[in-house]
TORFIGU-76708 format. One line per 10 residues: number of its first residue (from 1); their letters; for each residue x, y, z of C-alpha. Coordinates in Angstrom, 3 decimals. Layout:
BEGIN
NUM	a	X/Y/Z  ...;
// end
This chain:
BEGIN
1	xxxxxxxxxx	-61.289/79.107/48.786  -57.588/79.132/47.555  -56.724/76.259/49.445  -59.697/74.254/47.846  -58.187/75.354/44.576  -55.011/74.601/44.961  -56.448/70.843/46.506  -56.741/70.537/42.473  -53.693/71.118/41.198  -52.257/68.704/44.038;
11	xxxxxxxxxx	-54.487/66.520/42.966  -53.981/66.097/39.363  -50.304/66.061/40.060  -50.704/63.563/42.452  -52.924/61.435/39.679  -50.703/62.090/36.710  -47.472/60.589/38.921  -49.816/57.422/40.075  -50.598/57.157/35.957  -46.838/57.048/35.567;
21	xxxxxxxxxx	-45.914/54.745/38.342  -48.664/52.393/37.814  -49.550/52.440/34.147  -52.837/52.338/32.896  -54.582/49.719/34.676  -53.487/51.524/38.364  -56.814/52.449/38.554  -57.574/48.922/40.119  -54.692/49.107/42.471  -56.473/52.836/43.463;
31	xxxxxxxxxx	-59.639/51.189/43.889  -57.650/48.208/45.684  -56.823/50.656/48.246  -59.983/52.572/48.827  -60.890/49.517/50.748  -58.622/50.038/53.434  -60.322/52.880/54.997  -63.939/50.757/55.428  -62.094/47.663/56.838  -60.556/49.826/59.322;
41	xxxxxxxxxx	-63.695/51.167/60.381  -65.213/47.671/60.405  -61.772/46.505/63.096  -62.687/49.791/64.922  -66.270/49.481/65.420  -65.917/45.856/66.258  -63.301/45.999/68.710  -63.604/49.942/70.676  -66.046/50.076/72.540  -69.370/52.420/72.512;
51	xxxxxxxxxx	-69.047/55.679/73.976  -71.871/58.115/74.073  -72.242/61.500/76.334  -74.295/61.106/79.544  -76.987/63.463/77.561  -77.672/61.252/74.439  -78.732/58.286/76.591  -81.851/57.271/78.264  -81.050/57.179/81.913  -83.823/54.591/82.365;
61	xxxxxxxxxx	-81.979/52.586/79.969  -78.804/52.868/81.612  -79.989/51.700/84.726  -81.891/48.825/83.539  -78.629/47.512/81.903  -76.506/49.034/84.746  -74.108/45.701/83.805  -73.279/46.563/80.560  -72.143/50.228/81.121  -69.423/52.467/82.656;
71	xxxxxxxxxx	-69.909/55.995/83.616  -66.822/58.168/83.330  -66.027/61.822/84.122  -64.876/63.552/81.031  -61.794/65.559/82.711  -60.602/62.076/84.464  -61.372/58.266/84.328  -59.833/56.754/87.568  -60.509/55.533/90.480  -63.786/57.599/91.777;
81	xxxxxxxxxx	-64.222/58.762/88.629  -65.344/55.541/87.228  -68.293/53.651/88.359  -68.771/49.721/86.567  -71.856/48.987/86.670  -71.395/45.403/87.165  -69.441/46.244/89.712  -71.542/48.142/91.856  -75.011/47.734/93.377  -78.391/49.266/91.700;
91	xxxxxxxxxx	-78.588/51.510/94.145  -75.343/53.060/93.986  -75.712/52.679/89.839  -78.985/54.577/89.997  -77.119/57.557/92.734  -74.402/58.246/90.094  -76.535/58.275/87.347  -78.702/61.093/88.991  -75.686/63.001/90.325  -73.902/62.811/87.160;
101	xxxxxxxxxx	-73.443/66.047/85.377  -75.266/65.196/82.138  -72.422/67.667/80.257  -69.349/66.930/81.765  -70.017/62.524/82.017  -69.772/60.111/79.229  -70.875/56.325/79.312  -69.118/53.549/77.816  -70.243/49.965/76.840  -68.339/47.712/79.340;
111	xxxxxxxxxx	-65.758/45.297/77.880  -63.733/43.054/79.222  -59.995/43.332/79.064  -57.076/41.183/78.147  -55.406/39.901/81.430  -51.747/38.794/81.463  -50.446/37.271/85.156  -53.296/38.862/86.612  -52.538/42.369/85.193  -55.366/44.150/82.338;
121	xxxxxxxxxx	-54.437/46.152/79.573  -56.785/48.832/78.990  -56.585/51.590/75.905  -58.290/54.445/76.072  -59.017/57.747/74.564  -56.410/61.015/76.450  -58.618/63.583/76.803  -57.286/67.321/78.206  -59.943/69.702/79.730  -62.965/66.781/78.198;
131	xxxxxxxxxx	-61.717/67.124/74.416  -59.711/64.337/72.764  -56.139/64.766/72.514  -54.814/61.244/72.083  -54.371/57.728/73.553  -53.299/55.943/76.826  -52.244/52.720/78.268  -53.539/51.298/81.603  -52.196/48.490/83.251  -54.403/47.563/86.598;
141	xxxxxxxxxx	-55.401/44.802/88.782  -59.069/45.445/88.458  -61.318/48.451/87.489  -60.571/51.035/90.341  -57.450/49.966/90.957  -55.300/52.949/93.211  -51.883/51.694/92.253  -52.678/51.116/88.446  -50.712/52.588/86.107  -51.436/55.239/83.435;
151	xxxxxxx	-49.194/56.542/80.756  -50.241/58.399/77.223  -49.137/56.713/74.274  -49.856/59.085/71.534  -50.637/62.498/71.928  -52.603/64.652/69.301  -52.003/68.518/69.196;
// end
């Protein structure tokens, strides 16, 4: 409860110094700039791609559009860990699906990434024992790629 008080005081001191910085008609800068938080999420929404746990999704949808989806491992997402669905035969879609540990596997709409001289760039979310905890960089020849390499970018504590 303090803190939430003291988020007032902050508050109006933070207001009163926009008031003198800006003047009266700062209020439409301030309003200005509440825009940048929606057009972000517009950029993000657009461009990362969807990622659901293995449990919210139908696996009967999943396996009718085996093309459009990954399947990760939560604690790892290379090599063996990572099945493309385009990549891989119904069959062998429809095995990892059912062996898949609904709680420890997440799904991700397939994208295609940005090659340069034959080499991908691929961001992802770090994640340390299945809980986000920043971003990497992957630079590979194609999906499963064994010599690719992996490096985190930013990490989150």
């Amino acid at each position: 409860c303090g803190v939430m008080m003291s988020g007032y005081a902050a508050g109006f001191f933070v207001a009163a110094l926009a008031y003198a910085v800006l003047g009266s008609h700062g209020w439409r800068i301030m309003l200005a700039l509440a825009v940048i938080p929606a057009v972000l999420v517009y950029f993000i929404r657009r461009h990362v791609p969807e990622t659901c746990r293995l449990e919210a999704m139908h696996l009967e949808q999943l396996a009718v559009e085996r093309e459009a989806w990954v399947l990760k491992s939560d604690y790892g997402a290379e090599g063996e860990e990572v099945i493309v669905g385009a990549t891989v035969s119904e069959d062998v879609w429809r095995a990892s699906l059912a062996h898949a540990l609904p709680s420890r596997w997440v799904v991700q709409r397939r994208f295609v990434p940005v090659e340069k001289d034959g080499i991908a760039v691929n961001h992802g979310v770090f994640l340390v024992g299945g809980e986000a905890s920043g971003l990497f960089v992957r630079l590979e020849s194609s999906p499963n790629d064994v010599r690719a390499r992996t490096a985190p970018v930013l990490i989150a504590s």
